[in-house]
PAKOL-506942 format. One record per residue: residue in one letter; x, y, z of N, C-alpha, C, O in turn. Coordinates in steps of 0.2 Angstrom, whole numbers, plus 5000, padded with zeros to 4 digits. Layout:
(site A; (X; Y; Z); (X; Y; Z); (X; Y; Z); (X; Y; Z))
...
END
This chain:
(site X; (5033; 5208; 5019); (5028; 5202; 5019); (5032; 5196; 5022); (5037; 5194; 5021))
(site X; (5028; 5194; 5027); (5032; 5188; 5031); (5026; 5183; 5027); (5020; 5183; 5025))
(site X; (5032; 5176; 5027); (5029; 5170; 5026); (5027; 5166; 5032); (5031; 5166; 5036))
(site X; (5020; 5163; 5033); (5017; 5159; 5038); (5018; 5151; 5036); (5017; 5149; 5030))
(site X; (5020; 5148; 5039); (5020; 5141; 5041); (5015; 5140; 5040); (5010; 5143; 5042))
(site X; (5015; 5134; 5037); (5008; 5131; 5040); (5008; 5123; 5044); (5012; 5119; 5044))
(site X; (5002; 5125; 5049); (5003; 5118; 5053); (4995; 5117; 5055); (4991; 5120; 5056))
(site X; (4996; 5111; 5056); (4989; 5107; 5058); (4993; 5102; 5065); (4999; 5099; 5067))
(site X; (4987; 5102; 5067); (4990; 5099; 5075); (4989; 5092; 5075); (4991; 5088; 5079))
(site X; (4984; 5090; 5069); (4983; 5084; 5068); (4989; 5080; 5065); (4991; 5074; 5067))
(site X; (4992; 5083; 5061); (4996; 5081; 5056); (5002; 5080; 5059); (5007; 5077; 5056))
(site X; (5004; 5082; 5066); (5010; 5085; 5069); (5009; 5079; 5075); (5013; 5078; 5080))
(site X; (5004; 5076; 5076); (5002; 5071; 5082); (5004; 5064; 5077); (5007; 5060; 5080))
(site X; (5002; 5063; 5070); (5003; 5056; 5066); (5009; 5057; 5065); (5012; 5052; 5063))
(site X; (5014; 5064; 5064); (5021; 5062; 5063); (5023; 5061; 5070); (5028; 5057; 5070))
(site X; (5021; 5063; 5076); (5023; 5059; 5080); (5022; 5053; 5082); (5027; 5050; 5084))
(site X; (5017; 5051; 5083); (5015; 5042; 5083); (5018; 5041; 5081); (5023; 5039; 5084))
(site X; (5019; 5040; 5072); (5025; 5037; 5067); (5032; 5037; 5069); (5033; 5032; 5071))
(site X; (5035; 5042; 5070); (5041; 5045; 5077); (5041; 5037; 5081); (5044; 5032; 5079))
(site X; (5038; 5037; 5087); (5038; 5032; 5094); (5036; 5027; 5090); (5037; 5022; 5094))
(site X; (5034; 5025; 5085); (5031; 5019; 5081); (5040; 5017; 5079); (5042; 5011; 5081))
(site X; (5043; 5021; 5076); (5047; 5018; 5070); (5053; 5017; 5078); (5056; 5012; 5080))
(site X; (5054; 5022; 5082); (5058; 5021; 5087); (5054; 5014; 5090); (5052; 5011; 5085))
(site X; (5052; 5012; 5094); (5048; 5006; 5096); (5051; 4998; 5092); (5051; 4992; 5094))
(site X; (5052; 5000; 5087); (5050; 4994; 5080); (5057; 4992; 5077); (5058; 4987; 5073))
(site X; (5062; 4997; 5079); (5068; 4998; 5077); (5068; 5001; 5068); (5071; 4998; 5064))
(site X; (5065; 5005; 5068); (5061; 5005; 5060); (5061; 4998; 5055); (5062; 4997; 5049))
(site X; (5058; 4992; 5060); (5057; 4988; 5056); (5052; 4986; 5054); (5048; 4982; 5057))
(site X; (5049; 4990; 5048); (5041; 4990; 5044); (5038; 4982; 5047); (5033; 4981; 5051))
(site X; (5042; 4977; 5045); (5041; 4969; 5046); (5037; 4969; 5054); (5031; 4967; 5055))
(site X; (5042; 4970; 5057); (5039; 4967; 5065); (5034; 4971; 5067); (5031; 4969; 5072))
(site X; (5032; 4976; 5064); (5029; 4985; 5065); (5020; 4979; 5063); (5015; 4979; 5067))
(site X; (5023; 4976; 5055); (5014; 4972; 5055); (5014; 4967; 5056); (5009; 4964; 5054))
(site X; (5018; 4966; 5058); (5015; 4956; 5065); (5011; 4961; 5069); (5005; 4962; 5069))
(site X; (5016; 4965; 5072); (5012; 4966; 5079); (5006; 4969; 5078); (5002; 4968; 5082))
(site X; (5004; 4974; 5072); (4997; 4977; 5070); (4993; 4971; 5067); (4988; 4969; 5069))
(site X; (4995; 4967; 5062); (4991; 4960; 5063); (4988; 4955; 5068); (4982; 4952; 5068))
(site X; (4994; 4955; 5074); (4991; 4951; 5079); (4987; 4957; 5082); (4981; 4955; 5082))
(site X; (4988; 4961; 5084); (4983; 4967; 5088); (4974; 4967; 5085); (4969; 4966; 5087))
(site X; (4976; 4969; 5079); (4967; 4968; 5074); (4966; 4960; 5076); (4960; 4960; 5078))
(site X; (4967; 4955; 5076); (4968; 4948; 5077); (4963; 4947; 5083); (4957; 4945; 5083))
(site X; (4968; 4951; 5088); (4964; 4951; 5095); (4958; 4954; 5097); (4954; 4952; 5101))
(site X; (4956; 4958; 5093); (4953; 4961; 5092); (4945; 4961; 5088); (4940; 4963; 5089))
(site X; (4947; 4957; 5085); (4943; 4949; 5082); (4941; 4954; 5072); (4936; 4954; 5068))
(site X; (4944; 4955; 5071); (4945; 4957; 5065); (4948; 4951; 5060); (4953; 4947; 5061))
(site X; (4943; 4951; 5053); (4946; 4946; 5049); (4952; 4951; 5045); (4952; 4956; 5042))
(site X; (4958; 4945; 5045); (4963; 4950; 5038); (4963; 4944; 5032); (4963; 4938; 5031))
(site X; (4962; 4950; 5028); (4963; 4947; 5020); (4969; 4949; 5020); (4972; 4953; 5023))
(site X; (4971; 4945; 5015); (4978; 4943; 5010); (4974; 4947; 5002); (4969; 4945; 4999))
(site X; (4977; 4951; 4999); (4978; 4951; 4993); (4979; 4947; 4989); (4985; 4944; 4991))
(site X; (4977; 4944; 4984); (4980; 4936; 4981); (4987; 4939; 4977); (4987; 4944; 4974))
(site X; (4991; 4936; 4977); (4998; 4937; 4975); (4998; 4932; 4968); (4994; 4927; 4968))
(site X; (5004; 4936; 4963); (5003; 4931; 4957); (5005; 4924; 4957); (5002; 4921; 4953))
(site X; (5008; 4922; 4961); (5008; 4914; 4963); (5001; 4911; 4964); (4999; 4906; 4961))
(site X; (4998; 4914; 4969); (4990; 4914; 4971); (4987; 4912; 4966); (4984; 4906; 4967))
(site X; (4987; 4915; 4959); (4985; 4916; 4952); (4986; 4910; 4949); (4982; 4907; 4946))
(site X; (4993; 4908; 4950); (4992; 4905; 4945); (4998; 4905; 4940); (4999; 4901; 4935))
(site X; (5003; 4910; 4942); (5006; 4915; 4937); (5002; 4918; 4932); (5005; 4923; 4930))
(site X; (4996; 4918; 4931); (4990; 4921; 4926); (4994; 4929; 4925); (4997; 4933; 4928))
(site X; (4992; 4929; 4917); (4993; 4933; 4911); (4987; 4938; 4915); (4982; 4936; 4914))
(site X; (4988; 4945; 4919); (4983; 4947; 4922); (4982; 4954; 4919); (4978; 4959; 4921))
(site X; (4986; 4954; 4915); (4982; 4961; 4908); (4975; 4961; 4909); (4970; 4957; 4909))
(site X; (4974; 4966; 4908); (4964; 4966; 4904); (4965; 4961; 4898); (4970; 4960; 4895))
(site X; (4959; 4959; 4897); (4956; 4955; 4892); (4954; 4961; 4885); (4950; 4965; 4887))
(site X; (4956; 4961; 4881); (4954; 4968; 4876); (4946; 4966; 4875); (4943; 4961; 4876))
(site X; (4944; 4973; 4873); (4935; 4970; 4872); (4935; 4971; 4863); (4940; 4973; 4860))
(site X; (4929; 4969; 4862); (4929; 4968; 4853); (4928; 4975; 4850); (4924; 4980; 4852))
(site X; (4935; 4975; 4846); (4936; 4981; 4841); (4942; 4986; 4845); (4944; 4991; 4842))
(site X; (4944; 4983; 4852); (4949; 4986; 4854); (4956; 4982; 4854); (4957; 4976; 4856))
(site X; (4962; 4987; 4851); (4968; 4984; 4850); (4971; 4981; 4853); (4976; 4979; 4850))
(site X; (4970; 4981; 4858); (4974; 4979; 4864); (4978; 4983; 4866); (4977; 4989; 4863))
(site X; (4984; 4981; 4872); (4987; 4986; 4876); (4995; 4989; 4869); (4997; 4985; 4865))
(site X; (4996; 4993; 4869); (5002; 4996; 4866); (5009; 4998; 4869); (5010; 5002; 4874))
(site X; (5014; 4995; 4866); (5020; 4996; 4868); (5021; 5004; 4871); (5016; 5007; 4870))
(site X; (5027; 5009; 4873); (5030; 5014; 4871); (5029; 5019; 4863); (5028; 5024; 4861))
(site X; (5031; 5012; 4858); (5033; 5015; 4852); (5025; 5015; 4847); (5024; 5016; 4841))
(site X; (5018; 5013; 4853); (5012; 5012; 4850); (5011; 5005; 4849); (5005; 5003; 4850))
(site X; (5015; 4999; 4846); (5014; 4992; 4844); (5008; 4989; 4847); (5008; 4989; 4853))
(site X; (5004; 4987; 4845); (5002; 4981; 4850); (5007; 4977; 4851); (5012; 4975; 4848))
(site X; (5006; 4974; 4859); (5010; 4970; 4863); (5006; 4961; 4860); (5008; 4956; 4862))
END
């Protein structure tokens, strides 16, 4: 019984992109998304921000319990 590899050619062209991406960038994720930020930019694309907890407010951003439930539970079951 021999074992087959498996391969997709698709999947073998995105690790190579990734590959010429991270050489390019110096693996630096950072500079990697300015430049896909300014590219979509050019391109006339809006970018959103995710609001960050600062954003918030610091807000307590648990769920809100609804009526009759306990709320969130520690490890040991407690309510928090």
């Amino acid at each position: 019984m021999t074992n087959t590899v498996w391969s997709d050619p698709i999947v073998t062209e995105l690790h190579a992109i990734r590959e010429r991406l991270a050489e390019r960038f110096h693996n630096d994720l950072a500079a990697y998304s300015e430049t896909a930020d300014a590219h979509c930019r050019a391109l006339g694309f809006h970018i959103v921000q995710s609001p960050t907890e600062k954003d918030r407010g610091g807000a307590d951003v648990r769920p809100v319990p609804k009526p009759g439930d306990q709320g969130p539970r520690d490890a040991n079951g407690t309510s928090a």
